[in-house]
Structure formats: structure tokens, C-alpha cells
PDB file of N, CA, C, O and CB in Angstrom:
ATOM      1  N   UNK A   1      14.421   0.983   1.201  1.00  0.00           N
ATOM      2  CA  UNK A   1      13.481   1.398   0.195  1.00  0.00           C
ATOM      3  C   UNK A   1      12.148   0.700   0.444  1.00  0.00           C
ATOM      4  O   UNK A   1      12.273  -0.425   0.926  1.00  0.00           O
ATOM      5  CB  UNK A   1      14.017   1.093  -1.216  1.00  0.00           C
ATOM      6  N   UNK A   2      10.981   1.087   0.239  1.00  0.00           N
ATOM      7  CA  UNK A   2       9.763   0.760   0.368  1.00  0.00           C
ATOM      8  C   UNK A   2       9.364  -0.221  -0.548  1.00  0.00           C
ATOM      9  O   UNK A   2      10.166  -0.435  -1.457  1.00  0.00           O
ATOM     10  CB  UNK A   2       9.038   1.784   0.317  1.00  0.00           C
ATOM     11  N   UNK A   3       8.361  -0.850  -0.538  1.00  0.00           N
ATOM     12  CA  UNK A   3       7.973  -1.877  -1.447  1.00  0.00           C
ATOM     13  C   UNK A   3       6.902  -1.027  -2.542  1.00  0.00           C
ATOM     14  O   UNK A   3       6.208  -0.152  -2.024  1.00  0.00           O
ATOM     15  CB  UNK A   3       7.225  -3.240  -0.538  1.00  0.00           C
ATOM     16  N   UNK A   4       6.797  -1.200  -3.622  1.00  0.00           N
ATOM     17  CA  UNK A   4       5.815  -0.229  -4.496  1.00  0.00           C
ATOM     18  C   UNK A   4       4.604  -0.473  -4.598  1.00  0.00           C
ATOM     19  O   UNK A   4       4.189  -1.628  -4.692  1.00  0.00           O
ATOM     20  CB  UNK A   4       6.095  -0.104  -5.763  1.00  0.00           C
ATOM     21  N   UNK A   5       3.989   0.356  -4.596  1.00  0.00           N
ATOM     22  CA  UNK A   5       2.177  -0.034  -4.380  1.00  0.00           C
ATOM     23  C   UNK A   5       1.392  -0.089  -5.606  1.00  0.00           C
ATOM     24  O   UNK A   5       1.708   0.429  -6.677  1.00  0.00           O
ATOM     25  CB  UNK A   5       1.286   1.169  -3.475  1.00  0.00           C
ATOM     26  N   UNK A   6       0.633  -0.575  -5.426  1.00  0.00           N
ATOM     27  CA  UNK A   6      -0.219  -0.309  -7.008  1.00  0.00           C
ATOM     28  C   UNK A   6      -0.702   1.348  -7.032  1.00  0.00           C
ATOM     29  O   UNK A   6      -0.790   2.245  -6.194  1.00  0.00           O
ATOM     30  CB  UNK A   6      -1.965  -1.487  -7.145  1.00  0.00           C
ATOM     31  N   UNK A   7      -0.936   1.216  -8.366  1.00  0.00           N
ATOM     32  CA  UNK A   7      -1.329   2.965  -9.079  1.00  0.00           C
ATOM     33  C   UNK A   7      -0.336   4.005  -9.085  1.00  0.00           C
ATOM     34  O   UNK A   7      -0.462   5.136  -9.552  1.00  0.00           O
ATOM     35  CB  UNK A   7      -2.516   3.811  -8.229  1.00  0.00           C
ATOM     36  N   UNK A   8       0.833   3.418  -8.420  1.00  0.00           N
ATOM     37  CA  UNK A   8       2.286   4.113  -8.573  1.00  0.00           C
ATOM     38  C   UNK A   8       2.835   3.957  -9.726  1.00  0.00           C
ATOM     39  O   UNK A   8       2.905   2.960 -10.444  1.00  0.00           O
ATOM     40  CB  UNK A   8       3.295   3.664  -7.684  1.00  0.00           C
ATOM     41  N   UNK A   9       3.332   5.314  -9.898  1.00  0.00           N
ATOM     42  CA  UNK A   9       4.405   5.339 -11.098  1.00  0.00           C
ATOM     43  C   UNK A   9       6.017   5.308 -10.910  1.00  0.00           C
ATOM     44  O   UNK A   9       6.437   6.407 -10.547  1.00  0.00           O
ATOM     45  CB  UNK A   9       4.163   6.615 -11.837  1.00  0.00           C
ATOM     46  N   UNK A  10       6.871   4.470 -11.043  1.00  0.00           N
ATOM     47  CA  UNK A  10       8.375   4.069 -10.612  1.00  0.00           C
ATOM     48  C   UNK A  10       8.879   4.058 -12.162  1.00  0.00           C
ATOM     49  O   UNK A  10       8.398   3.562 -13.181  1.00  0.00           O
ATOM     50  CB  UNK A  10       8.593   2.362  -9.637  1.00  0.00           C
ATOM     51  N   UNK A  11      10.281   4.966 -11.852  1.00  0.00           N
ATOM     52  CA  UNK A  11      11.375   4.274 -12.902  1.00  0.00           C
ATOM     53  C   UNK A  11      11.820   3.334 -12.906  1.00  0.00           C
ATOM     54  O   UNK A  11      12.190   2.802 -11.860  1.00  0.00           O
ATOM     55  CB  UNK A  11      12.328   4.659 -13.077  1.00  0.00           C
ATOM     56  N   UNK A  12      11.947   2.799 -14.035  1.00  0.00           N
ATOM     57  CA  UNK A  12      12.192   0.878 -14.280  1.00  0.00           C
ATOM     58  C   UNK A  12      13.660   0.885 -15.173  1.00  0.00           C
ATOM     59  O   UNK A  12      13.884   1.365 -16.284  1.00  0.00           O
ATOM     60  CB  UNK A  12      10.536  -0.136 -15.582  1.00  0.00           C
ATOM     61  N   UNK A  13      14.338   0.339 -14.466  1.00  0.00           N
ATOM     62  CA  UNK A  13      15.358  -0.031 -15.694  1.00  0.00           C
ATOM     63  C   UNK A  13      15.122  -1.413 -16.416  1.00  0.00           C
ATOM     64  O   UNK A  13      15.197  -2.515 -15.874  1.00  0.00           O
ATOM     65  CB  UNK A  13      16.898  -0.093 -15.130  1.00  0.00           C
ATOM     66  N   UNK A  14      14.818  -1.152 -17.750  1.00  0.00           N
ATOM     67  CA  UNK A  14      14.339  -2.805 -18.370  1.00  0.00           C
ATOM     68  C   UNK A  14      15.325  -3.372 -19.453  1.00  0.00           C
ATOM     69  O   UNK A  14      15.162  -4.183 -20.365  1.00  0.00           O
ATOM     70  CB  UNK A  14      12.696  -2.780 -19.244  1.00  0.00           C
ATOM     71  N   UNK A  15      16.543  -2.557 -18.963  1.00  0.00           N
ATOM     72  CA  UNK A  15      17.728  -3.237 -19.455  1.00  0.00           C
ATOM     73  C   UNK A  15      17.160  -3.732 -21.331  1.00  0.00           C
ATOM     74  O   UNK A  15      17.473  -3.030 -22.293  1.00  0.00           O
ATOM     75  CB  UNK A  15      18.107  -4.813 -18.154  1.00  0.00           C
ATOM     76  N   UNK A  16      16.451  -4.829 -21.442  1.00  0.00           N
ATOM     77  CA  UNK A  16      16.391  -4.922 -22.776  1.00  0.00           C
ATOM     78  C   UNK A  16      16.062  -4.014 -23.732  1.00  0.00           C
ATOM     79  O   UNK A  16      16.515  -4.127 -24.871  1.00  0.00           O
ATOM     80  CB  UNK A  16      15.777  -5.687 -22.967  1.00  0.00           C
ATOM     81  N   UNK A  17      15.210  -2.977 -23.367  1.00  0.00           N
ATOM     82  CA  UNK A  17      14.781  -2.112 -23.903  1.00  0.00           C
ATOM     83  C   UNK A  17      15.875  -1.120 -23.913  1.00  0.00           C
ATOM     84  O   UNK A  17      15.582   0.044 -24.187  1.00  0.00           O
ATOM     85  CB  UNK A  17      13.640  -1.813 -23.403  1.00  0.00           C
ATOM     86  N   UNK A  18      16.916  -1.385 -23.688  1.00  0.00           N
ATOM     87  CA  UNK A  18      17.928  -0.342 -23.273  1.00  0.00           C
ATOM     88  C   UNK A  18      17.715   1.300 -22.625  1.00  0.00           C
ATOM     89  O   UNK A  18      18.640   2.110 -22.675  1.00  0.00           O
ATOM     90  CB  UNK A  18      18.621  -0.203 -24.485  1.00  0.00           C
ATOM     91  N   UNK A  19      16.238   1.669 -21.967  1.00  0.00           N
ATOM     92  CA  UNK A  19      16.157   2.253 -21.203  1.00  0.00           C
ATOM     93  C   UNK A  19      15.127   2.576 -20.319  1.00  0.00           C
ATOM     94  O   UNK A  19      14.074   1.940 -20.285  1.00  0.00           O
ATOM     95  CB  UNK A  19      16.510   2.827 -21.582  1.00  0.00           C
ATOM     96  N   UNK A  20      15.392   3.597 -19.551  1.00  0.00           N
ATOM     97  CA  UNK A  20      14.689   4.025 -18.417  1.00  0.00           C
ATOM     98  C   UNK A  20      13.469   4.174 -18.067  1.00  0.00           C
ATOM     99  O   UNK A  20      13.458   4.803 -17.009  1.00  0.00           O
ATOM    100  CB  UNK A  20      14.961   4.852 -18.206  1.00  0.00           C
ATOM    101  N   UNK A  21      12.207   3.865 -18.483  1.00  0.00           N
ATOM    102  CA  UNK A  21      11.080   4.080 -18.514  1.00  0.00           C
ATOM    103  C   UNK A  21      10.461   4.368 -16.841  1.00  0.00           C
ATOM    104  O   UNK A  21      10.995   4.029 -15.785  1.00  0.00           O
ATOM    105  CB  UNK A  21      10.559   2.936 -19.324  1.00  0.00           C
ATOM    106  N   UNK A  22       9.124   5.130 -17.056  1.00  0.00           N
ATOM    107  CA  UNK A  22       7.869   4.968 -16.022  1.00  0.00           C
ATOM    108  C   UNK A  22       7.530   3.925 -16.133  1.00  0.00           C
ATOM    109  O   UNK A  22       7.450   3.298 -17.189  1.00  0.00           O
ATOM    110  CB  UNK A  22       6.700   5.724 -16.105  1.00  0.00           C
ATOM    111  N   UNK A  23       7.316   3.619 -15.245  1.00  0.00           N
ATOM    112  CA  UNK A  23       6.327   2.169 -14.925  1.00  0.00           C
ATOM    113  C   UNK A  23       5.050   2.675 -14.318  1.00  0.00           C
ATOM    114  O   UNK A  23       4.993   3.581 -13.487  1.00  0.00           O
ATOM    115  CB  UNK A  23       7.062   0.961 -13.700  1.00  0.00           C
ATOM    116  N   UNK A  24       3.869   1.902 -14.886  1.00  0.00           N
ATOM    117  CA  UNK A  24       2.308   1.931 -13.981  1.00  0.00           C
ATOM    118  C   UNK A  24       2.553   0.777 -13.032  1.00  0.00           C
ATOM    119  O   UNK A  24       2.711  -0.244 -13.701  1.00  0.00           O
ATOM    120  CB  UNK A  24       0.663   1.579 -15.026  1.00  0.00           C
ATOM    121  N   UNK A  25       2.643   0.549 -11.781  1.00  0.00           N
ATOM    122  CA  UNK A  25       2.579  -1.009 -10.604  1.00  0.00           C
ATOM    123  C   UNK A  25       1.052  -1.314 -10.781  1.00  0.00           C
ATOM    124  O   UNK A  25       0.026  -0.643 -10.674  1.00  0.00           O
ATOM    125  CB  UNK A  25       2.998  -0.675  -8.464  1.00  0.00           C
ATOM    126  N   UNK A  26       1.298  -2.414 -11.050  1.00  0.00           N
ATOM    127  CA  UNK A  26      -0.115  -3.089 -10.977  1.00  0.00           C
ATOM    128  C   UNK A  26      -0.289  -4.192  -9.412  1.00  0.00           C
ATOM    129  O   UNK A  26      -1.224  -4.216  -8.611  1.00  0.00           O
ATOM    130  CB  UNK A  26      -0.255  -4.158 -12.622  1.00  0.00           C
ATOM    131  N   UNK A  27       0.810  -4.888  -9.418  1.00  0.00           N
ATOM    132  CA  UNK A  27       1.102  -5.626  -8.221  1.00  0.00           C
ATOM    133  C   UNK A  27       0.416  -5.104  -6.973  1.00  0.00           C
ATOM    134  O   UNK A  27       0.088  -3.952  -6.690  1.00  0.00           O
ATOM    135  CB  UNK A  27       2.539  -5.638  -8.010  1.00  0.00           C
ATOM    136  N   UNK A  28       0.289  -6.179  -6.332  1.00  0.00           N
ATOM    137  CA  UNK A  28      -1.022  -5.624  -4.983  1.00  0.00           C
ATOM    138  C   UNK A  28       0.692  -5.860  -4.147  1.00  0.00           C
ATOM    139  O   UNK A  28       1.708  -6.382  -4.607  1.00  0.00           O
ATOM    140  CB  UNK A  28      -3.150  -7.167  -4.295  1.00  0.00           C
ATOM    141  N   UNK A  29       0.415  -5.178  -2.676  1.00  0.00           N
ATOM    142  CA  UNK A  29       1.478  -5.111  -1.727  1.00  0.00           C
ATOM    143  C   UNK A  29       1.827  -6.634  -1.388  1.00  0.00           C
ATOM    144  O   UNK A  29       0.857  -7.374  -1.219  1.00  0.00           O
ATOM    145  CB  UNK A  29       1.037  -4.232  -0.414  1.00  0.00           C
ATOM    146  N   UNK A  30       3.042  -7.155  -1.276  1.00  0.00           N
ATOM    147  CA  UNK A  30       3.260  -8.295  -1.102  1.00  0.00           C
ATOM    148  C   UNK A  30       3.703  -8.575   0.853  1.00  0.00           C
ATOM    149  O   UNK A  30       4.299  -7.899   1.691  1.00  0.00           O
ATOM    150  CB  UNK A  30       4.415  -8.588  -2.318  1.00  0.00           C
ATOM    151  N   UNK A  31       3.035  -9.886   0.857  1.00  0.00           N
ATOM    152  CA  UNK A  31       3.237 -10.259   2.607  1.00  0.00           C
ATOM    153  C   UNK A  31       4.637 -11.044   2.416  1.00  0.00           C
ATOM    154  O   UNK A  31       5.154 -11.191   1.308  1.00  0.00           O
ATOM    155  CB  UNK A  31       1.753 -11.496   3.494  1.00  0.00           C
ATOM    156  N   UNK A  32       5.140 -11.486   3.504  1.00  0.00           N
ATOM    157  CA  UNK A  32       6.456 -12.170   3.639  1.00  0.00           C
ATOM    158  C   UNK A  32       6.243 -13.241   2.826  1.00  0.00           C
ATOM    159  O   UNK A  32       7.074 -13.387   1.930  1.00  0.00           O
ATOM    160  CB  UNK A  32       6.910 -12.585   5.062  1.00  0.00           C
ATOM    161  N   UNK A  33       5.085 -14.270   2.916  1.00  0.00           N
ATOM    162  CA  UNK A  33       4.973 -15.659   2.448  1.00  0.00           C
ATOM    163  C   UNK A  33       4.950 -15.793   0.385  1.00  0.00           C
ATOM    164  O   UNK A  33       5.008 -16.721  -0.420  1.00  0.00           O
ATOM    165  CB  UNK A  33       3.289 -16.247   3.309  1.00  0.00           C
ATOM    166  N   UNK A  34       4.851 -14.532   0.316  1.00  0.00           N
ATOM    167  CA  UNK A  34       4.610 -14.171  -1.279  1.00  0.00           C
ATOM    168  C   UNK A  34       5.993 -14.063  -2.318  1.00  0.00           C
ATOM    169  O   UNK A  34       7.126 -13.726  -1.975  1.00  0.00           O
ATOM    170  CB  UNK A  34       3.843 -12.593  -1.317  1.00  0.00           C
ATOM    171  N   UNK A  35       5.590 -14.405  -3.505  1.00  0.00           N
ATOM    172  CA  UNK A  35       7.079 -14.566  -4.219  1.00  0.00           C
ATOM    173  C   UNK A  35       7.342 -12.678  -4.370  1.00  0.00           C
ATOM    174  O   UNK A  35       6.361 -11.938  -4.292  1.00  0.00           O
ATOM    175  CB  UNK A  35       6.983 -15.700  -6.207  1.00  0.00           C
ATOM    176  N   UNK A  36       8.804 -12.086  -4.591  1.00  0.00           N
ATOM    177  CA  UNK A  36       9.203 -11.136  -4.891  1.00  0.00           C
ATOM    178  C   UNK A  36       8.675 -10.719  -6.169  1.00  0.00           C
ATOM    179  O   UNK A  36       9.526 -10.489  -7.028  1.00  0.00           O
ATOM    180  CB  UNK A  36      10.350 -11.211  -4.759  1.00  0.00           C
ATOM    181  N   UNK A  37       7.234 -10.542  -6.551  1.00  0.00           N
ATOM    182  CA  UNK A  37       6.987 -10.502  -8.354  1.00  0.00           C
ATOM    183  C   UNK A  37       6.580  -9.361  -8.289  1.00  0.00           C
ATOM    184  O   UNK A  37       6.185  -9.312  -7.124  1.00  0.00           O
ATOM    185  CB  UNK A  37       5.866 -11.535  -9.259  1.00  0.00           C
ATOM    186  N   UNK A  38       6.288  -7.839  -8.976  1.00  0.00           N
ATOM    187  CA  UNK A  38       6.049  -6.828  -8.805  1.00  0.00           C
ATOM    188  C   UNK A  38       5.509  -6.817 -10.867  1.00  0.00           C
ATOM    189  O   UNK A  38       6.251  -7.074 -11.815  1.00  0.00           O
ATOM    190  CB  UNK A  38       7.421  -5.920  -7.910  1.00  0.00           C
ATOM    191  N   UNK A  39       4.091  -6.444 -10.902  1.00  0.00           N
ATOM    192  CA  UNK A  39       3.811  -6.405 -12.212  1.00  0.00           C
ATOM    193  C   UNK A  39       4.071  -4.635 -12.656  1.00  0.00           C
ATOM    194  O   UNK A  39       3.989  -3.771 -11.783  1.00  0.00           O
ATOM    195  CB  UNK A  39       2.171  -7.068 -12.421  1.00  0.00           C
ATOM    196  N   UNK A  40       4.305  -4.377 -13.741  1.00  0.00           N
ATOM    197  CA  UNK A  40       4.598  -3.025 -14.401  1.00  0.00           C
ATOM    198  C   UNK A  40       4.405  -2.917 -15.740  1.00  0.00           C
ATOM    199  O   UNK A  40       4.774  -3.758 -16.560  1.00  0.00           O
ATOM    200  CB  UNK A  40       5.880  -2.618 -14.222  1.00  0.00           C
ATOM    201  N   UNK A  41       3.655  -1.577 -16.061  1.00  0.00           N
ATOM    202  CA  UNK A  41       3.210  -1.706 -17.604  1.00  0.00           C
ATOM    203  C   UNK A  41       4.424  -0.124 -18.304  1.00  0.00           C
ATOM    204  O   UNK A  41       4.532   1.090 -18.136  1.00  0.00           O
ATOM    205  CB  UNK A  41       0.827  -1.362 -17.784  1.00  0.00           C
ATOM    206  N   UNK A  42       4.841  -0.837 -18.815  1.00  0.00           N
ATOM    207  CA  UNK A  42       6.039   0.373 -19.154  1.00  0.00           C
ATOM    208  C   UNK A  42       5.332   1.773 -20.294  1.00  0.00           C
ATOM    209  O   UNK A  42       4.788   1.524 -21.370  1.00  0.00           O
ATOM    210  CB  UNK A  42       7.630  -0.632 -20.207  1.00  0.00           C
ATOM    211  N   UNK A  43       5.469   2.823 -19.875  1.00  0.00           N
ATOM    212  CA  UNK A  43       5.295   4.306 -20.517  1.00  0.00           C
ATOM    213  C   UNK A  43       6.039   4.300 -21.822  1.00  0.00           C
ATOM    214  O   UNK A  43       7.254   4.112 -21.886  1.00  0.00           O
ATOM    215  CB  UNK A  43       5.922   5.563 -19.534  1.00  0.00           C
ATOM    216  N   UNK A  44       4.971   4.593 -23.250  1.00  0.00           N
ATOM    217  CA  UNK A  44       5.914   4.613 -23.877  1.00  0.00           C
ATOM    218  C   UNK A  44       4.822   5.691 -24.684  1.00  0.00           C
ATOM    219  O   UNK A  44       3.600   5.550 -24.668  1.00  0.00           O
ATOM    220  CB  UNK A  44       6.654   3.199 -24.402  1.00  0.00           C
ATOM    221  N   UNK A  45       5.520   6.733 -25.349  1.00  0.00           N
ATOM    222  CA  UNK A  45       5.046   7.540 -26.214  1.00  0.00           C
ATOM    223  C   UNK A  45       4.970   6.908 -27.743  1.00  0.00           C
ATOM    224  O   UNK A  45       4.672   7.529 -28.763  1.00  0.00           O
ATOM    225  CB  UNK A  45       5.854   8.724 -26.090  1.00  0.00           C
ATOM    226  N   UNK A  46       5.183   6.057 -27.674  1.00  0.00           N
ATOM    227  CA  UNK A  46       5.177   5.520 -29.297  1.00  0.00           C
ATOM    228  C   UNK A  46       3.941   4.704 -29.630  1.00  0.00           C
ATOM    229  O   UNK A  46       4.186   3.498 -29.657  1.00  0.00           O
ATOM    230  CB  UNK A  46       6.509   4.489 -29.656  1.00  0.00           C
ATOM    231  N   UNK A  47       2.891   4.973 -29.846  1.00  0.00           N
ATOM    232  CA  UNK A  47       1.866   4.249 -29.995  1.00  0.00           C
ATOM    233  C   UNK A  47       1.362   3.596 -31.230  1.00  0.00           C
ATOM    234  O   UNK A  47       1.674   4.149 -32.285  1.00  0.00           O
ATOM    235  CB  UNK A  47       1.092   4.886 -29.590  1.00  0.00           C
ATOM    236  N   UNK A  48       0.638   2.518 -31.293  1.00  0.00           N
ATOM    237  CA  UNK A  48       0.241   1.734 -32.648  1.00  0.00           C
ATOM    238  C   UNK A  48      -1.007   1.362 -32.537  1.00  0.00           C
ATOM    239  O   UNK A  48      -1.330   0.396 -33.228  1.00  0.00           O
ATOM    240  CB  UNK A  48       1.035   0.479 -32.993  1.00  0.00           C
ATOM    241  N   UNK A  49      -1.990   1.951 -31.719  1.00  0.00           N
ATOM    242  CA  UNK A  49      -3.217   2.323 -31.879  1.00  0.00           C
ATOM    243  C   UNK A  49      -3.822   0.608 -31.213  1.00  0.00           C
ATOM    244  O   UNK A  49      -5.026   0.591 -31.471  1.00  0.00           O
ATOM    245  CB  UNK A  49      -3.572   2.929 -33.688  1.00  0.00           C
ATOM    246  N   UNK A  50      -3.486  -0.548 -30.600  1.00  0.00           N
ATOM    247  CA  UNK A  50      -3.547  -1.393 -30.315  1.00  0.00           C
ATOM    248  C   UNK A  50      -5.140  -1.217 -29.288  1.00  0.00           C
ATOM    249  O   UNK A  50      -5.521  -0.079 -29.014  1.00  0.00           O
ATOM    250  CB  UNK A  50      -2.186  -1.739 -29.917  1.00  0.00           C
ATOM    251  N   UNK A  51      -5.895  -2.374 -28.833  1.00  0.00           N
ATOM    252  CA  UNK A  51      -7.209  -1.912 -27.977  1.00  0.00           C
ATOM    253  C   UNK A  51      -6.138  -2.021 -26.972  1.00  0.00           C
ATOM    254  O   UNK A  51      -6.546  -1.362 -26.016  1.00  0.00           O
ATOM    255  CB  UNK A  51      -8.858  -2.895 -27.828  1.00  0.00           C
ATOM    256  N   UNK A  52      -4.814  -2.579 -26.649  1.00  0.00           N
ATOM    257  CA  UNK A  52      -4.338  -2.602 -25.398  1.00  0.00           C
ATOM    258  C   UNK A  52      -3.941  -1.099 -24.570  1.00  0.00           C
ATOM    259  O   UNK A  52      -3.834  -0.875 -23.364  1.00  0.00           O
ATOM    260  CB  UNK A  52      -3.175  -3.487 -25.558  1.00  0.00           C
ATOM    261  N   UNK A  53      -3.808  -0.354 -25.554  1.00  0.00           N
ATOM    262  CA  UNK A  53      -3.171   1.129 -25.212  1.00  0.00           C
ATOM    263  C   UNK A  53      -4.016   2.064 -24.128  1.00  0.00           C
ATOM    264  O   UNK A  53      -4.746   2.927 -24.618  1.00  0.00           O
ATOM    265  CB  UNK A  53      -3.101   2.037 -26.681  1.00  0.00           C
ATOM    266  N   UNK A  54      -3.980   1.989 -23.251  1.00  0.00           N
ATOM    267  CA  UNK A  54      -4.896   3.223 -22.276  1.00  0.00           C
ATOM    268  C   UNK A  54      -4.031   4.610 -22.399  1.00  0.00           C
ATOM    269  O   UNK A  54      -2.881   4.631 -22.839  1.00  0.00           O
ATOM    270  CB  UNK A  54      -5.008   2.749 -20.293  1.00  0.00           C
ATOM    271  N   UNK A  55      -4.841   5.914 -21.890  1.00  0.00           N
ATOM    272  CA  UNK A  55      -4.186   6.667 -21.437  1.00  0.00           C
ATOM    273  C   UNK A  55      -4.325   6.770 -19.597  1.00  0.00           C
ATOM    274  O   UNK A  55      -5.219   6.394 -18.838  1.00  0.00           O
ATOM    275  CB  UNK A  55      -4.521   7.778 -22.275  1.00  0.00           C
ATOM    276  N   UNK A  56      -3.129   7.390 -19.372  1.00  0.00           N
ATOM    277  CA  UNK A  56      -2.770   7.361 -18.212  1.00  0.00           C
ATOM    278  C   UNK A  56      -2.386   9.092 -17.552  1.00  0.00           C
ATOM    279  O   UNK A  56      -1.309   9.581 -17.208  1.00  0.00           O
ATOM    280  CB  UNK A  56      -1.592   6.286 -18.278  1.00  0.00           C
ATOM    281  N   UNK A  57      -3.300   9.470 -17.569  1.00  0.00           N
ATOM    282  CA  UNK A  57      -4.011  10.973 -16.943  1.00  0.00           C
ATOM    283  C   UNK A  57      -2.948  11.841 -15.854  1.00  0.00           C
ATOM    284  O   UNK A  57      -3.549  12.628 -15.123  1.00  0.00           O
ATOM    285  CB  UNK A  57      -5.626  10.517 -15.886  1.00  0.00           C
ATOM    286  N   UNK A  58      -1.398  11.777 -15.669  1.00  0.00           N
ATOM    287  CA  UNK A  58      -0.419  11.789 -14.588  1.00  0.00           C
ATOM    288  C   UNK A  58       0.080  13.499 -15.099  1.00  0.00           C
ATOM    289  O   UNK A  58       0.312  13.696 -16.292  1.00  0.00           O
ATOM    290  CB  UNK A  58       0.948  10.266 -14.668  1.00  0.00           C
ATOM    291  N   UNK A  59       0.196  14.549 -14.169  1.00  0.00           N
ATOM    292  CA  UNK A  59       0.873  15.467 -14.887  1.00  0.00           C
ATOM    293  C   UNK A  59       2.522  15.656 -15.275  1.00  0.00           C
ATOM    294  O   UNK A  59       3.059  16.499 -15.993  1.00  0.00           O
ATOM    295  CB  UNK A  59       0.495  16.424 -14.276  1.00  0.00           C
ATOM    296  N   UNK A  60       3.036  14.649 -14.589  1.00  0.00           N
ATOM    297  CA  UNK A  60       4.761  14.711 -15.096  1.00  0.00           C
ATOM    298  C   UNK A  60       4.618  13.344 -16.065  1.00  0.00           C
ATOM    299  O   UNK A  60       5.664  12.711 -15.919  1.00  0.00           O
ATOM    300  CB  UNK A  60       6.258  14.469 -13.489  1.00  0.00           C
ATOM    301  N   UNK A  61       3.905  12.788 -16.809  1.00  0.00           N
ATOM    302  CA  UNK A  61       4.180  12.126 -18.102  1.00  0.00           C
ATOM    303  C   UNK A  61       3.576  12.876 -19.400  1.00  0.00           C
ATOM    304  O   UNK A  61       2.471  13.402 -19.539  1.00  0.00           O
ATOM    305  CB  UNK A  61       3.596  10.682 -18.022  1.00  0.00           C
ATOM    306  N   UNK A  62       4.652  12.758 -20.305  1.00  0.00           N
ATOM    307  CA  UNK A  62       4.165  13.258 -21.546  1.00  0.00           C
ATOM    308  C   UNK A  62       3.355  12.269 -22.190  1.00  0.00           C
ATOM    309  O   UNK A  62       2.993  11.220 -21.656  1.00  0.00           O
ATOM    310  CB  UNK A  62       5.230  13.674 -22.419  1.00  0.00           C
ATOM    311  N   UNK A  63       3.045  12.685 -23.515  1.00  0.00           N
ATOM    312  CA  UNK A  63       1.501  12.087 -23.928  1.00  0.00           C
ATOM    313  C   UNK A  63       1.945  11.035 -24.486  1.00  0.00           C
ATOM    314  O   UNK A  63       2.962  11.166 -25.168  1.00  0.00           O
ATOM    315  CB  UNK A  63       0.443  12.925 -24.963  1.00  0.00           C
ATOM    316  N   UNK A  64       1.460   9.985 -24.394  1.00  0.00           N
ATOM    317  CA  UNK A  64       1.389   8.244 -24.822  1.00  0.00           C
ATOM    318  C   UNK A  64       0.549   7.544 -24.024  1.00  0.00           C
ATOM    319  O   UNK A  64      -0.591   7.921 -23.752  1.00  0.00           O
ATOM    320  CB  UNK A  64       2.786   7.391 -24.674  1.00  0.00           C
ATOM    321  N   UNK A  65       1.097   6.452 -23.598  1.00  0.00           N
ATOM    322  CA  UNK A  65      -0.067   5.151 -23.142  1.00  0.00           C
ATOM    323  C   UNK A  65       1.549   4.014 -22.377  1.00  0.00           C
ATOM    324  O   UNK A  65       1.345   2.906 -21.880  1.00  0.00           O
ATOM    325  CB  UNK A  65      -1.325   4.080 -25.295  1.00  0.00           C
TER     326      UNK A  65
END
């Protein structure tokens, strides 16, 4: 499997959340000498109007942030 790039969208299992979400990768490509950390902002249609909320312009996600 490939390593994930930024501006990619990946399914995440986040287990606590008890499910499956899109992920946005924020993480830049990692070299050998770098820890395994991969950042991800999880898709969620449930919004609370927060300044944190963007939209995210993708045609296979439905509407949220």
C-alpha cells in the first residue's frame, strides 16, 4: 500500500468514534528518518457552526465540513 499524500481523501477507521469516516491528509510525505505520524481531519456531516468548520468542495462527499 502506498503512503498517503496530503489533499487526499482516505477511509479512516477511528475505532472510538465507532466508525468509518473520510479523512482530509494533511501530513506532508514522510522520508525513512521520520516518525510513522500521518495527520487527518475526519468528515462529518454534523455541524455546530464552529470558525473551525471548512467546507471541503469533493464530488463523492456529501454536504458537511
Amino acid at each position: 500500500m502506498r503512503p498517503p499524500r496530503r489533499g487526499e481523501v482516505w477511509l479512516v477507521d477511528l475505532e472510538l468514534a465507532a466508525k468509518i469516516r473520510p479523512c482530509l491528509i494533511l501530513g506532508t510525505p514522510l522520508a525513512d528518518e521520520d516518525r510513522a505520524l500521518v495527520t487527518v481531519v475526519p468528515h462529518t456531516t454534523s455541524l455546530r457552526g464552529t470558525a473551525y468548520e471548512i467546507s471541503v468542495p469533493v464530488p463523492f462527499l456529501r454536504s458537511g465540513s
